[in-house]
Every structure is written in C-alpha cells, then in structure tokens.
C-alpha positions as CSV (number, residue, x, y, z in Angstrom):
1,X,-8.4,12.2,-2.9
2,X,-5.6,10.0,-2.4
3,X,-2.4,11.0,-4.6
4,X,-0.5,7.6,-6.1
5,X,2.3,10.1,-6.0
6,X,2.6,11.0,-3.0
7,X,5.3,9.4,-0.9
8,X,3.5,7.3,1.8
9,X,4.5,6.2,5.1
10,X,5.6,2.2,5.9
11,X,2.8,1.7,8.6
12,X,0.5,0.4,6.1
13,X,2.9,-2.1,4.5
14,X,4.3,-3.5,8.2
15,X,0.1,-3.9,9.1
16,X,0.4,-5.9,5.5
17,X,3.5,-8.2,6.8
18,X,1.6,-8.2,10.3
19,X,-1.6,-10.1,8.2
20,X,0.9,-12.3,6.7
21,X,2.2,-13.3,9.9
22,X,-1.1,-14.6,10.8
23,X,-1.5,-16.9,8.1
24,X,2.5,-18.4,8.6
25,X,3.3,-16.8,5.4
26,X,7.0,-15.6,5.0
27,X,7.6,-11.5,4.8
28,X,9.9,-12.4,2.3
29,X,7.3,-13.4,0.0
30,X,5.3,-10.6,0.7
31,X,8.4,-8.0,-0.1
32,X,9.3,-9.5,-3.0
33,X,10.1,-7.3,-6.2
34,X,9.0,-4.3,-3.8
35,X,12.9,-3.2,-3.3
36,X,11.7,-3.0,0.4
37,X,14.1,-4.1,3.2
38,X,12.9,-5.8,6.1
39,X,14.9,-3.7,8.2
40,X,12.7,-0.8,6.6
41,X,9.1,-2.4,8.6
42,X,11.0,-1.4,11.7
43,X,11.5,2.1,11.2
44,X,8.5,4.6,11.9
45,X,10.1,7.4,9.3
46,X,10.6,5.2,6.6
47,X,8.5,6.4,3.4
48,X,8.1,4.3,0.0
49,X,5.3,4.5,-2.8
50,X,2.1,3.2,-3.7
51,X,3.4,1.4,-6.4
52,X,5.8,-0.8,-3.9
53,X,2.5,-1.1,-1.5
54,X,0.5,-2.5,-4.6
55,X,2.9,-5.4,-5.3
56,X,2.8,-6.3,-1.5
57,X,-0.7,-6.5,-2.0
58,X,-0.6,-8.1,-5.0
59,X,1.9,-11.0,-3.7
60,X,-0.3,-11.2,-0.5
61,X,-3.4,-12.4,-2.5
62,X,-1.5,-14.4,-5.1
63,X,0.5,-16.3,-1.7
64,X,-2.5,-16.9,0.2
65,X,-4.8,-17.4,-2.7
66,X,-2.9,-20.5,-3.6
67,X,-4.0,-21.6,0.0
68,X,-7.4,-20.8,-0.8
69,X,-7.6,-17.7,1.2
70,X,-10.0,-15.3,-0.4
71,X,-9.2,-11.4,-1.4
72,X,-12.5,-10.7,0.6
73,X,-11.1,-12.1,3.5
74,X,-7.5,-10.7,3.5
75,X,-9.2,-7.2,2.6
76,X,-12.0,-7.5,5.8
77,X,-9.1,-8.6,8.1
78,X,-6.8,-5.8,6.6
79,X,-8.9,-3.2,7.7
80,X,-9.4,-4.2,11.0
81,X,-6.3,-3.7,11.8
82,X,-6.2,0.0,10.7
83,X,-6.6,1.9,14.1
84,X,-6.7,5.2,15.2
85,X,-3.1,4.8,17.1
86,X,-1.5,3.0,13.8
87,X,-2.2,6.2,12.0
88,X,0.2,8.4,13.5
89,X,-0.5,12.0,13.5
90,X,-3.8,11.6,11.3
91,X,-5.4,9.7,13.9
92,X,-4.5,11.7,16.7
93,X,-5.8,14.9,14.3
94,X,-9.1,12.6,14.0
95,X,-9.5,11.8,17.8
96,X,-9.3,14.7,19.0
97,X,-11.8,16.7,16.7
98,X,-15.1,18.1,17.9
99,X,-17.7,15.8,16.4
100,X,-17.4,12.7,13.9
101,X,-18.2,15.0,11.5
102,X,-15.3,17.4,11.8
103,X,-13.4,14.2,12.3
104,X,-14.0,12.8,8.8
105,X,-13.6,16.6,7.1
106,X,-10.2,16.2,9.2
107,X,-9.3,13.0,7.6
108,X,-10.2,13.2,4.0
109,X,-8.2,16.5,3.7
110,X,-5.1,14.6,4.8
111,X,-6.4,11.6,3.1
112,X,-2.8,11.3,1.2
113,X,-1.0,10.9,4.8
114,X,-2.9,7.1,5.1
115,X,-2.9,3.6,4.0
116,X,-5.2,4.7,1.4
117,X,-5.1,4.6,-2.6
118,X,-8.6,5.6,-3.4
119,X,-10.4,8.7,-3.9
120,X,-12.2,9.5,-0.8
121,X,-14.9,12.0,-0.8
122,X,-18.4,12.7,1.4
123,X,-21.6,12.9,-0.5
124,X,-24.3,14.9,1.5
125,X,-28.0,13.9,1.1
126,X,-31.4,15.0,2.9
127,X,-30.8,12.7,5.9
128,X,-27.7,10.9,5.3
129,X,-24.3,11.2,3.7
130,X,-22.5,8.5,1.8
131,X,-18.2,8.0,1.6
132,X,-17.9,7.2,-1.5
133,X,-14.9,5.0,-2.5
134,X,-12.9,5.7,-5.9
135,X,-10.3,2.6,-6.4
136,X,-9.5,3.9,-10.1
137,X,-6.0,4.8,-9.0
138,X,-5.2,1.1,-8.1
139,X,-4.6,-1.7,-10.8
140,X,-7.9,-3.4,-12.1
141,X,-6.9,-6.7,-10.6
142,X,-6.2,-4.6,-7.0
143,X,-9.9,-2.5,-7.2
144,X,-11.8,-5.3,-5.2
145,X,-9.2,-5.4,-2.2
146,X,-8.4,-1.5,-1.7
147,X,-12.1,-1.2,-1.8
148,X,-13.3,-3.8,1.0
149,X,-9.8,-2.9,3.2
150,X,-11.0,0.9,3.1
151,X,-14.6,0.3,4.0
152,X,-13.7,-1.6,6.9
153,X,-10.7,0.6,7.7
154,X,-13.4,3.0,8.1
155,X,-15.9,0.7,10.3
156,X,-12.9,0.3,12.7
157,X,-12.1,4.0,12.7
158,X,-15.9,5.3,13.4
159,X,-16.1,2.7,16.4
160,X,-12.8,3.9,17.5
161,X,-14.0,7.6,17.1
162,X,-17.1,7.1,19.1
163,X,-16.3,4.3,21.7
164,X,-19.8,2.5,20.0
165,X,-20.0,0.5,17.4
166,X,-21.7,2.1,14.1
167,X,-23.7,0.1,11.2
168,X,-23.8,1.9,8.0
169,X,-27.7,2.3,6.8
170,X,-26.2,0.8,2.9
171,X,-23.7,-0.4,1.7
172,X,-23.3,-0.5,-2.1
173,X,-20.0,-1.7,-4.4
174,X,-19.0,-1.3,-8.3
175,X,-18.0,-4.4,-8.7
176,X,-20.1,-7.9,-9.0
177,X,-21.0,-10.4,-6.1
178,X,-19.1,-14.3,-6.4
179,X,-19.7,-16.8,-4.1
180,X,-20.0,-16.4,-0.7
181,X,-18.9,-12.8,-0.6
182,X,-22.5,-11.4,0.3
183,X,-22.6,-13.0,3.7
184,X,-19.1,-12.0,4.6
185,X,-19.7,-8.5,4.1
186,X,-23.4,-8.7,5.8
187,X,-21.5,-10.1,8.7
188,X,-19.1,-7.2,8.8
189,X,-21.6,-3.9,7.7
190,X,-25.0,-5.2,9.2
191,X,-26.3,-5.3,5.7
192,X,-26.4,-6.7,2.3
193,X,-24.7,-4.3,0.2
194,X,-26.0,-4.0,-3.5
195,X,-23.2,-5.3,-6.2
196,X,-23.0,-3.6,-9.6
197,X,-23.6,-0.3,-8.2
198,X,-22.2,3.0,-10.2
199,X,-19.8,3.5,-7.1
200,X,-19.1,1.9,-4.3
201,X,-20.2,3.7,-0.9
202,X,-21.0,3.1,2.9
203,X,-24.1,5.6,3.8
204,X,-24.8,6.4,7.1
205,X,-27.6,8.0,9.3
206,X,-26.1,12.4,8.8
207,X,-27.6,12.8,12.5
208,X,-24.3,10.9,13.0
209,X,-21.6,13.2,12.1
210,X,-22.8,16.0,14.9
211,X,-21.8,13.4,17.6
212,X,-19.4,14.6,20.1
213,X,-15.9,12.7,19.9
214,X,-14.9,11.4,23.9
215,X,-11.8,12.7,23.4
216,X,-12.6,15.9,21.5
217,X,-9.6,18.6,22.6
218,X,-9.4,21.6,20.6
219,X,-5.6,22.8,21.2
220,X,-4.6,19.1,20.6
221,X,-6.4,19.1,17.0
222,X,-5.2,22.5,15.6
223,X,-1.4,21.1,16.7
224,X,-2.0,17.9,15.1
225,X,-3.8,19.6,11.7
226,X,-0.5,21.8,11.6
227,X,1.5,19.0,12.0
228,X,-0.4,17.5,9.7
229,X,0.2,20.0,6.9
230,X,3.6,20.1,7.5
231,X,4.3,16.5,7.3
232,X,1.9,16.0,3.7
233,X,3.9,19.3,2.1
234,X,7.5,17.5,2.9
235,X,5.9,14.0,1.5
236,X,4.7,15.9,-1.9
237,X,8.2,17.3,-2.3
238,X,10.4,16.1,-5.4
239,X,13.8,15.1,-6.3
240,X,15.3,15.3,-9.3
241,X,14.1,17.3,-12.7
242,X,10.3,16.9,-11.3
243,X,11.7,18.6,-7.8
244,X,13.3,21.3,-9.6
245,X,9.8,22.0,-12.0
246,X,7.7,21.7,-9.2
247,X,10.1,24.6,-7.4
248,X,9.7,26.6,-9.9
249,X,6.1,26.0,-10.6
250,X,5.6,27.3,-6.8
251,X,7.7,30.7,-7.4
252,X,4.3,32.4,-8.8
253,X,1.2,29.7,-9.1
254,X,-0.6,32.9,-10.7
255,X,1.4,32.6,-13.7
256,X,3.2,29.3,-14.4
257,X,5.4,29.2,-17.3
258,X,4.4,26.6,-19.9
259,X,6.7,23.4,-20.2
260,X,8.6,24.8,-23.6
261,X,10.1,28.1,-20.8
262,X,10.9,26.0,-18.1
263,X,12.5,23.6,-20.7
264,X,14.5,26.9,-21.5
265,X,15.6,28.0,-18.3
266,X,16.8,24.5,-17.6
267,X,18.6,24.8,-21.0
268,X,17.5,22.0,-22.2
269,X,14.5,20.6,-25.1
270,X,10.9,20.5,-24.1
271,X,11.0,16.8,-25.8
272,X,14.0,15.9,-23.4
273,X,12.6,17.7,-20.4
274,X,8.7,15.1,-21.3
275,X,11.2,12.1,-21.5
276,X,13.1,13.0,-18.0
277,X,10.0,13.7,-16.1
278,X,8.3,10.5,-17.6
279,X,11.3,8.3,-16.6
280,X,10.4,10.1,-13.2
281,X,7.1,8.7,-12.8
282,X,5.2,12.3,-13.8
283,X,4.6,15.2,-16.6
284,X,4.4,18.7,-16.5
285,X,0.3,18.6,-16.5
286,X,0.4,16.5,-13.8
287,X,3.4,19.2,-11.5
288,X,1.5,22.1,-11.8
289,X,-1.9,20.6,-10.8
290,X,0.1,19.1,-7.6
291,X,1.1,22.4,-6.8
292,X,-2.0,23.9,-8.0
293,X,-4.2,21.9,-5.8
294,X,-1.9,21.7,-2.3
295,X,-2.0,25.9,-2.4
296,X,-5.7,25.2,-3.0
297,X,-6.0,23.2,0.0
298,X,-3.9,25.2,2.1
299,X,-5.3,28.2,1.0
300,X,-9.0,27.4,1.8
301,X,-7.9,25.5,4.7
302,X,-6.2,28.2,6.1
303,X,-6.7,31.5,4.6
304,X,-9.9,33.8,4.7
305,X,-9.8,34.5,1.0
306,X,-13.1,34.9,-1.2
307,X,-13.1,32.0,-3.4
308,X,-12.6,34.2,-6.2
309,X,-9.6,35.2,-5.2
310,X,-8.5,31.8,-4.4
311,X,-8.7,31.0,-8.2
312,X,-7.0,34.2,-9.5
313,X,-4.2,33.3,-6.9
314,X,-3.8,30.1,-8.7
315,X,-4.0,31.3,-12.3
316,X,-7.6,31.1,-13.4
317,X,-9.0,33.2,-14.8
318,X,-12.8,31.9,-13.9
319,X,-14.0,30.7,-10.7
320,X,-16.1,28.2,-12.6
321,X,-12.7,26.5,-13.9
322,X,-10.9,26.7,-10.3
323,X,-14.5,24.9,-9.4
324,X,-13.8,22.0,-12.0
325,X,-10.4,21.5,-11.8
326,X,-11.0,21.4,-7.4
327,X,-14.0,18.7,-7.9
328,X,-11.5,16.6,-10.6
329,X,-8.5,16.4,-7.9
330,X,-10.8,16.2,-4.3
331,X,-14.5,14.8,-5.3
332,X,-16.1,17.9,-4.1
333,X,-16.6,21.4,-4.7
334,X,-14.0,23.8,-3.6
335,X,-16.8,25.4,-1.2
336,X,-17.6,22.3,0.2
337,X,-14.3,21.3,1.3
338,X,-14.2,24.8,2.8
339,X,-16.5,23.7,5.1
C-alpha cells in the first residue's frame, strides 16, 4: 500500500515536467499552485507530497486537455517512462532479486518509496496472480490516470526485469470505457481489458514470477533492501506535534497511551492536541497505525518472530485483529506478506 503521507521523492514529478516537455507545454504551468521550485526538479534529494504531485497531475491533464490531449494518453505515455534506473534504490533492490517473483514481493513492500499513490497488492490464484490497483487514495477526478500510469509503469518495469517483453493474460478496470479508450489500451496490454470491473487488475500467467532476473545478485539485493528500509523509515518521520506523537507512540508500541495521556504529557487539551495534528495533515488514529504497521513490516520482514508474537509486540491482544488491521493497511494477510 502506498501511504499519501508519506514524504515522496521528486523523480516522479521531474518524469511529469519531462512529459510536458514533449507536448511544448511550459513547466510553469505544470508547477503551478504546487509551491514547487523549478530549481527543486534538479535535485535528486529533494522530497515533496502527494498532495503537491496530484495538482501537477491535475494541471497536466487540464493544460493538455484544452489541446485535446486525452488523460488515457498522458497516463500510457507516463508510465513508460517509469524505468528501473529512474527508480533509485527501489529499482536497483528490484533488478537484482532472484526471480520476478521475489522482485515484485521486493517492490510492493517498499511500494511507498515510488511514483505510486495506489494500493498495490498481489492476488494469488490456481495458475495466475493478479496486481490489483486501489486508486482510492487519489481524488475522484485523478482515479482514471494513477490507474492507467501504474499499469503501464508496471508493463515497462516487467520487460525491464526480464529483458522480454510480457503481455498480461487480462486486464480488467473499475471505471467505464469512453471513446476510443478500448483500442488504446489493447494496443498497450495485448488485450481488451473488461470496464466496470469491481477492481482494476493486470493478471498474468503465475509460471511467470519463478523466472530468473538476468541480473539477479544476491549481496547487491540484501544492500539495496537495507538501504531501502532505511531510506522509507527517514521519509515516514514527522515534524512538528505529529513528529513528537509519533516519537512517543514508538517508545513502547505494546502499550500506546491513548490521545487524552499524550495530550497530558504534552500539557496541553486532547481537543487542542485533534486541532494541531489536523492542521498537520493527520490524527492520532492515523500516528499509531503508521507506527503500528512500519514495526509490522520490519518486524516480519526482518525478524524470526511467530506471528503471535508479532501482534502482542504491537499491542493486540488477538492475532485475528493484528490479521485485520495488517490486510486494511497492505491488501494482504500478514502471513502472506511474510512470504
């Protein structure tokens, strides 16, 4: 699952500005209200927020929609230009993974360290395995776009991956079809996907995923997850009242004072404290399941812990609630993204 509150690298916003360049359209235009310098497209450490990547997005397709330039278009041709080597550390972590398989486990439990705003999760079958796409984090009039640029985000990847080209066996999408957007996207996945589905998904062939990755290097992936891990615990880090409830959510996860004693100790009203996090972007609820579900992820990432365990470490006092809570923040059981 991708976190909207996350902070977010500028890679994805500078491919953005890259698109617009194609079409003549000033960067200006596409940075405006965003608060985003130019200056910032130029630096590789700069970080900004999903809700600054949204309004590129959205003055992208409102620019080039007065030109006649379709969302389906500017979303197929965003996504191409997602490559391995654009990803940083996350792609590197990818290419160098044993199989495609391990390579997609890899990337969905780093998911928040990408262009992505969706909820990305694999669905096992019999004989194939769908990603399925959740866009609910985005704005309604943003769901179509962050859909279409992720599935072909994800074509370009797998080709990348294997050195091959791979065709999906369906393809299906939540929202309706318009006018000439079926033989766009037949054009792009090899087949015409089915609209008004009750999620939108690529499947693919599972005798797929045990392919061996040409540039599979052990050493180089465990340096690259760590990396990784590193780089995603600074990026969920907080400032402000939010940074100091977080930091003291973390002190014992096993036993997180409610909001009305953390309130106290910061000597102040629970009321104020639910105004000053809210002007922050965030609420208590939503801190402690941050920090309940990255101690999750490191923990059966990392840790040979029963999965009982793993829930009384983190305060509950039933595995079958861990279990919940685990398929609410990731799309999959907690067992499941174990392995």
């Amino acid at each position: 699952m991708s976190d909207p509150h996350v902070r977010r690298g500028i890679a994805s916003t500078r491919l953005l500005c890259g698109l617009a360049d194609e079409y003549a359209l000033d960067r200006a235009v596409c940075l405006r209200g965003t608060a985003i310098a130019p200056a910032l497209l130029d630096d590789p450490n700069a970080e900004i927020d999903a809700v600054q990547e949204f309004r590129v997005i959205a003055n992208l397709i409102e620019a080039l929609g007065a030109r006649g330039v379709s969302d389906v278009e500017l979303a197929l041709k965003a996504g191409a230009r997602y490559h391995l080597t654009t990803m940083g550390i996350w792609g590197f972590a990818m290419a160098s993974s044993a199989t495609l398989g391990s390579a997609v486990n890899v990337g969905l439990r780093y998911l928040d360290l990408t262009y992505s705003v969706n909820r990305v999760w694999l669905d096992h079958g019999a004989s194939t395995a769908c990603l399925v796409i959740d866009e609910r984090n985005a704005p309604p009039k943003l769901s179509q776009f962050v859909v279409l640029r992720d599935m072909a985000a994800i074509m370009t990847l797998n080709r990348e991956l294997l050195a091959a080209p791979v065709l999906p066996c369906s393809v299906q999408l939540r929202f309706p079809e318009t006018a000439g957007l079926g033989p766009q996207l037949q054009a792009m996945f090899g087949c015409m996907p089915a609209f008004n589905s009750p999620r939108s998904h690529l499947e693919f062939d599972l005798q797929l995923f045990a392919e061996p990755l040409p540039q599979a290097n052990e050493l180089m992936r465990q340096s690259c997850e760590e990396q990784c891990r590193a780089l995603l615990a600074r990026r969920r880090g907080r400032a402000g009242v939010a940074g100091r409830v977080r930091d003291r959510l973390l002190k014992n996860p096993g036993q997180m004072p409610d909001m009305d004693a953390i309130a106290a100790e910061l000597r102040m009203t629970s009321r104020h404290l639910r105004r000053l996090l809210t002007a922050e972007g965030t609420s208590y609820r939503a801190l402690a399941d941050e920090v309940r579900q990255a101690l999750a992820e490191e923990l059966l990432s990392t840790a040979r812990m029963k999965m009982d365990e793993v829930a009384e470490r983190l305060g509950y006092a039933e595995r079958a609630s861990f279990t919940h809570a685990f398929k609410r923040w990731k799309g999959v059981s907690p067992s499941a993204f174990r392995s």
